[in-house]
C-alpha positions as CSV (number, residue, x, y, z in Angstrom):
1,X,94.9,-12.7,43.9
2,X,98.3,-14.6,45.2
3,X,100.2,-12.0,42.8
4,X,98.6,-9.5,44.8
5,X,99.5,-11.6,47.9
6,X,103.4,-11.8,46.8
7,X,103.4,-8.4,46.2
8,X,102.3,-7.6,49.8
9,X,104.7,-9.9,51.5
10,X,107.8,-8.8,49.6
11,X,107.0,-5.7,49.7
12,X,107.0,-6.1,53.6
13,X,110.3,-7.7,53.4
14,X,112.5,-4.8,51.4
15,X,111.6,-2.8,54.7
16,X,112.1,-5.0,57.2
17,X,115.2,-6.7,55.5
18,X,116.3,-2.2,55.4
19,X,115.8,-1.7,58.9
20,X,118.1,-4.8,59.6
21,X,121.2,-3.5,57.6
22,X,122.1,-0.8,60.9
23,X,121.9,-3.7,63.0
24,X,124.4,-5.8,61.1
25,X,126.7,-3.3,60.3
26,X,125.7,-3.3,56.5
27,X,126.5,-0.5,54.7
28,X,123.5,0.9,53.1
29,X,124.8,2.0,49.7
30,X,126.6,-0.9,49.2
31,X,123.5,-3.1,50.1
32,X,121.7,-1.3,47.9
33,X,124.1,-1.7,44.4
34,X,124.1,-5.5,45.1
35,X,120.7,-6.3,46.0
36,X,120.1,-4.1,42.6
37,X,122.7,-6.5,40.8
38,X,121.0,-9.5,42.5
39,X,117.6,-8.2,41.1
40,X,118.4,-7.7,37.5
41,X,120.4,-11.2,37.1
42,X,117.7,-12.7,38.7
43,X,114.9,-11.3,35.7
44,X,117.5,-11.4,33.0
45,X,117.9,-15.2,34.4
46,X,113.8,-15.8,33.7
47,X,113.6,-13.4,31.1
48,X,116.3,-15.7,28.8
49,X,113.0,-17.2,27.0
50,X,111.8,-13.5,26.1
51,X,112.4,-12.6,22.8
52,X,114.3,-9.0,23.2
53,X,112.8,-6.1,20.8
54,X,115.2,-4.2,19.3
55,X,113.2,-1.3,18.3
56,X,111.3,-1.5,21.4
57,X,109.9,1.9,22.2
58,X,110.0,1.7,26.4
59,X,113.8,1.4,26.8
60,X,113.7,5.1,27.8
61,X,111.5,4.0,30.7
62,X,113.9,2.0,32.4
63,X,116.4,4.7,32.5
64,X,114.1,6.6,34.8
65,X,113.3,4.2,36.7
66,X,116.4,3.4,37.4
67,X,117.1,6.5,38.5
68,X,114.3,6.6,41.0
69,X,114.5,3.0,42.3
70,X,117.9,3.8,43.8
71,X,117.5,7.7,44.7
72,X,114.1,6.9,46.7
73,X,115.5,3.1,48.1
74,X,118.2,5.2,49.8
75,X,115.8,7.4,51.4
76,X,113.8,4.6,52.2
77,X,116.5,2.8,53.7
78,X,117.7,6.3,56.3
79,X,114.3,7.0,57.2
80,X,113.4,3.3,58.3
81,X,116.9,3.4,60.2
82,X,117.1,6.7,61.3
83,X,113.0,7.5,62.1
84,X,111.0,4.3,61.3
85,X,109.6,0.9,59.1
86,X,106.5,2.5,59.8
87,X,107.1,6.2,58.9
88,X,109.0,4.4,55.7
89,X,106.0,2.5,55.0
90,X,103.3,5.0,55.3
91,X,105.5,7.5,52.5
92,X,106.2,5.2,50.6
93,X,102.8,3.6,50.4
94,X,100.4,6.4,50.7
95,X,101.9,7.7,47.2
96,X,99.5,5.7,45.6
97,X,98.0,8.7,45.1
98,X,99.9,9.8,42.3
99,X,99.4,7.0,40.0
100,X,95.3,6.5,41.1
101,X,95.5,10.2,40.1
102,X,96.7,9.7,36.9
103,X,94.5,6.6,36.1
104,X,92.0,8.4,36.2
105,X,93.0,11.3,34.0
106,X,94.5,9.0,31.5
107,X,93.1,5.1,31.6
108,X,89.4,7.0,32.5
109,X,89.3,4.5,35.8
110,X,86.0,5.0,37.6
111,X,86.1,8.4,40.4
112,X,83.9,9.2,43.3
113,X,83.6,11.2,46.6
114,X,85.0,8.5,48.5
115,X,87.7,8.3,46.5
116,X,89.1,11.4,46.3
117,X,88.2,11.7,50.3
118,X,90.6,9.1,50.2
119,X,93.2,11.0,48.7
120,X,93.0,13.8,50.8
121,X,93.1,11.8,54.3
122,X,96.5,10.1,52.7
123,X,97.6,13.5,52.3
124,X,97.0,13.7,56.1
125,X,98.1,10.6,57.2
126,X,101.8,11.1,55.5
127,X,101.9,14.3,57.4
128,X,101.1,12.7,60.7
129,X,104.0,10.0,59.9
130,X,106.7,12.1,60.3
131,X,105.8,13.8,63.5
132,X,108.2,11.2,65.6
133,X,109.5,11.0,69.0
134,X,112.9,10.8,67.1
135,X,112.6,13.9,65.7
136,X,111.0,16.1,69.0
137,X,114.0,14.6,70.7
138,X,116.8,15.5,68.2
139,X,115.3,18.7,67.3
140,X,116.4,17.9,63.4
141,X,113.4,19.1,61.7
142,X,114.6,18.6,58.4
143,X,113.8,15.1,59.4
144,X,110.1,15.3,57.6
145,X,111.7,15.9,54.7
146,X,112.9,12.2,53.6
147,X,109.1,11.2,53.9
148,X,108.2,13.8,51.6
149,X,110.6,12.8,49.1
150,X,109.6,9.1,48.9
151,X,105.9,10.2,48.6
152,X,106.5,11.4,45.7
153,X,109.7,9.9,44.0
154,X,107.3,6.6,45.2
155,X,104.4,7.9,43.3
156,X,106.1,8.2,40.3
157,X,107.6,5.1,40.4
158,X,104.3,3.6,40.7
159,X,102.5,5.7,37.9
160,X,105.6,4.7,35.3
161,X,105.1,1.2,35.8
162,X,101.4,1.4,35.9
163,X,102.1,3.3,32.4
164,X,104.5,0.8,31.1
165,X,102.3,-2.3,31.4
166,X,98.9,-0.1,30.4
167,X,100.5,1.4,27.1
168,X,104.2,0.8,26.2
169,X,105.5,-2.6,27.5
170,X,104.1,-6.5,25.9
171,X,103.3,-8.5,28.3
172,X,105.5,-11.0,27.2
173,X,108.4,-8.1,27.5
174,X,107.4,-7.6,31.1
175,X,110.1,-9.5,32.8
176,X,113.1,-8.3,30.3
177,X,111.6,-4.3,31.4
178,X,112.1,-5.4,35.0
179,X,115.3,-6.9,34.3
180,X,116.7,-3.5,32.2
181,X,115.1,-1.2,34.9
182,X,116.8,-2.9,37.5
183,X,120.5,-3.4,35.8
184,X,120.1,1.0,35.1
185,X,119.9,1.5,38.8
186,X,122.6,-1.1,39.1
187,X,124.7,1.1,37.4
188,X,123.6,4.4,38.7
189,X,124.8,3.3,42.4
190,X,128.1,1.4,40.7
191,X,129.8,4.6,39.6
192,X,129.1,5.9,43.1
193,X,130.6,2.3,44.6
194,X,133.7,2.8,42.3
195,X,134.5,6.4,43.1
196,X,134.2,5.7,47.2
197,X,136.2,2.7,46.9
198,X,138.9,4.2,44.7
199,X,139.1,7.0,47.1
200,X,139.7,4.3,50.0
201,X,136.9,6.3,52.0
202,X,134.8,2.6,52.2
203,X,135.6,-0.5,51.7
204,X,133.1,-3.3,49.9
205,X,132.6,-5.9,53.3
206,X,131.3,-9.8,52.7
207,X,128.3,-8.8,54.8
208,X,127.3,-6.0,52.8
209,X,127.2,-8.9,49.7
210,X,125.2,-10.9,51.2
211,X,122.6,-8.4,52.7
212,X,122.5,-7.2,49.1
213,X,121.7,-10.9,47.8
214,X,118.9,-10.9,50.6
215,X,117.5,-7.7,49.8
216,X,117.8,-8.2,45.6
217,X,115.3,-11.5,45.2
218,X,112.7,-9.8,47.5
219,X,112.8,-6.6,45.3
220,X,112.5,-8.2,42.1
221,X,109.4,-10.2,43.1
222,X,108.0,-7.3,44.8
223,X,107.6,-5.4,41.2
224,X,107.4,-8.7,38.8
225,X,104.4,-9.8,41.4
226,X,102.7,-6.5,40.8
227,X,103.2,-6.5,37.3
228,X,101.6,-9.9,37.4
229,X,98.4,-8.3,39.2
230,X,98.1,-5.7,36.9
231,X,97.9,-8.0,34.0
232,X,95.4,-10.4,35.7
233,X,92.8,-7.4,35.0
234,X,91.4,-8.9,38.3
235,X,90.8,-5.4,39.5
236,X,91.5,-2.0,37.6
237,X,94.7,0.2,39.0
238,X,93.1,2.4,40.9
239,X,91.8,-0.3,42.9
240,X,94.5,-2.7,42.7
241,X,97.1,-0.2,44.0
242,X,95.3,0.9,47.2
243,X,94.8,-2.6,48.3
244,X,98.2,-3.4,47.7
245,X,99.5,-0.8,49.4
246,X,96.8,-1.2,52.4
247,X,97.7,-4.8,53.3
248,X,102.0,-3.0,53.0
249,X,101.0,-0.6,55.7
250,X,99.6,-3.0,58.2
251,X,101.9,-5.9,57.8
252,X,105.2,-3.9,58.2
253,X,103.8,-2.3,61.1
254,X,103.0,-5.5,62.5
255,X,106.7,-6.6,61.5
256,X,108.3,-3.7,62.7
257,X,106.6,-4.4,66.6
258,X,107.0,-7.5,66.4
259,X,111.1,-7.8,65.2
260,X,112.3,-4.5,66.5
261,X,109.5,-3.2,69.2
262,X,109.2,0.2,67.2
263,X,107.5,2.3,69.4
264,X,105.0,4.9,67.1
265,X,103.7,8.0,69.2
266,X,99.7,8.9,69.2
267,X,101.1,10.7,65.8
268,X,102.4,7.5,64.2
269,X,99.0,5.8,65.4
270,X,96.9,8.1,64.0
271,X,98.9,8.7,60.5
272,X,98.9,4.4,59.9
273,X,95.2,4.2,60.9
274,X,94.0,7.1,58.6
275,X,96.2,6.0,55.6
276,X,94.7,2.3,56.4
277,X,91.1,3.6,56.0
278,X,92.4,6.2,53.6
279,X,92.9,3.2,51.1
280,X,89.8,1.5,52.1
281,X,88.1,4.4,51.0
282,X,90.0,4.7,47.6
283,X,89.5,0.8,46.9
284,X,86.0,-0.2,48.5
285,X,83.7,3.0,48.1
């Protein structure tokens, strides 16, 4: 349960720590590539004792991820800046029905009505999210479609590592796969780094460093913790997933109010309180 608990709180503390980059003047990219850099060092650091595999049959895995973890954290990052943690939250976190999808087509996890009731009012809850003041004010109306983006790119995320401690990756390999998938979206956004600052059109600032540092050792407990909860077998991940990302939803909105007053509309209200019940649904019925 306190890998579960981890999870949660570091979770929490990617968006929150996002939100804050705008109101430091961090650029977001550059935050990014570092606190991706941080990450990986950080569980190549503890993965040191791991024996590496060289024939190990997941390293296409982390490639992928990679890919994702940095595509989807950028849209994470402009949507809690531009519309909201909570909107953020709620797309990001209401995915969880892709991978508790797929356990159940694939690892036979348990299914009932409730369940899939549960995946339906997520569906519904995502879609209220990203009816904001923001967005009625600005008239941009391609505004919803960031949420939809993480909801999915999130969901697969989810579903990969869900399939790469199920079936491909040793548990005693679990921290060397973090560190890998990590370093591959390290590299991804360093390319991108290189070309802008070659071209002079930004420049790599001392704060954007150290928001990266801040961000990095957050992230990488936020995926080693739930790797850890998916090992403990404590519950199975269909379960596990929804009360993860349950106990996400409420305490960044909590966080959000409390550290930046983030107003949410009757739309907001009503898409956090049916994806909170939505996951009930999925984990306790």
């Amino acid at each position: 349960m306190i890998w579960l608990l981890i999870s949660i709180v570091c979770n929490t503390l990617l968006l929150l720590i996002l939100k804050s980059f705008d109101r430091f003047g961090i650029n977001t990219l550059h935050g990014i590539v570092v606190n991706y850099l941080t990450a990986g060092s950080l569980a190549l650091y503890l993965a040191s004792e791991q024996p590496a595999e060289a024939n190990a049959s997941w390293y296409w895995i982390p490639l992928v991820l990679g890919s994702l973890f940095i595509s989807i954290f950028f849209l994470i990052a402009r949507t809690a800046q531009t519309i909201g943690v909570s909107v953020a939250t709620v797309a990001n976190k209401m995915s969880v029905v892709i991978p508790v999808v797929l356990a159940i087509l694939l690892y036979h996890d348990p299914v009932t009505f409730w369940k899939i009731a549960g995946m339906v009012i997520a569906l519904l809850a995502v879609w209220l999210t990203t009816k904001t003041n923001e967005q009625q004010a600005t008239g941009n109306s391609k505004n919803w479609l960031f949420p939809v983006l993480i909801f999915f790119g999130s969901g697969i995320i989810d579903a990969l590592i869900n399939y790469a401690q199920q079936k491909a990756v040793p548990a005693e390999q679990s921290v060397r796969f973090i560190a890998y998938s990590f370093f591959a979206a390290f590299a991804i956004g360093a390319v991108i780094l290189i070309i802008q600052l070659v071209r002079g059109s930004s420049k790599l600032a001392p704060r954007s460093i150290l928001g990266g540092i801040c961000l990095g050792i957050p992230n990488y407990f936020s995926i080693y913790a739930l790797m850890r909860a998916l090992q403990a077998g404590v519950f199975d991940s269909s379960t596990l997933y929804p009360i993860n990302n349950m106990g996400i939803v409420a305490l960044s909105a909590i966080g959000a109010f409390l550290l930046f007053r983030e107003k949410l509309n009757r739309w907001n209200m009503a898409g956090i309180i049916l994806a909170i019940g939505a996951i009930a649904l999925m984990t306790f019925c």
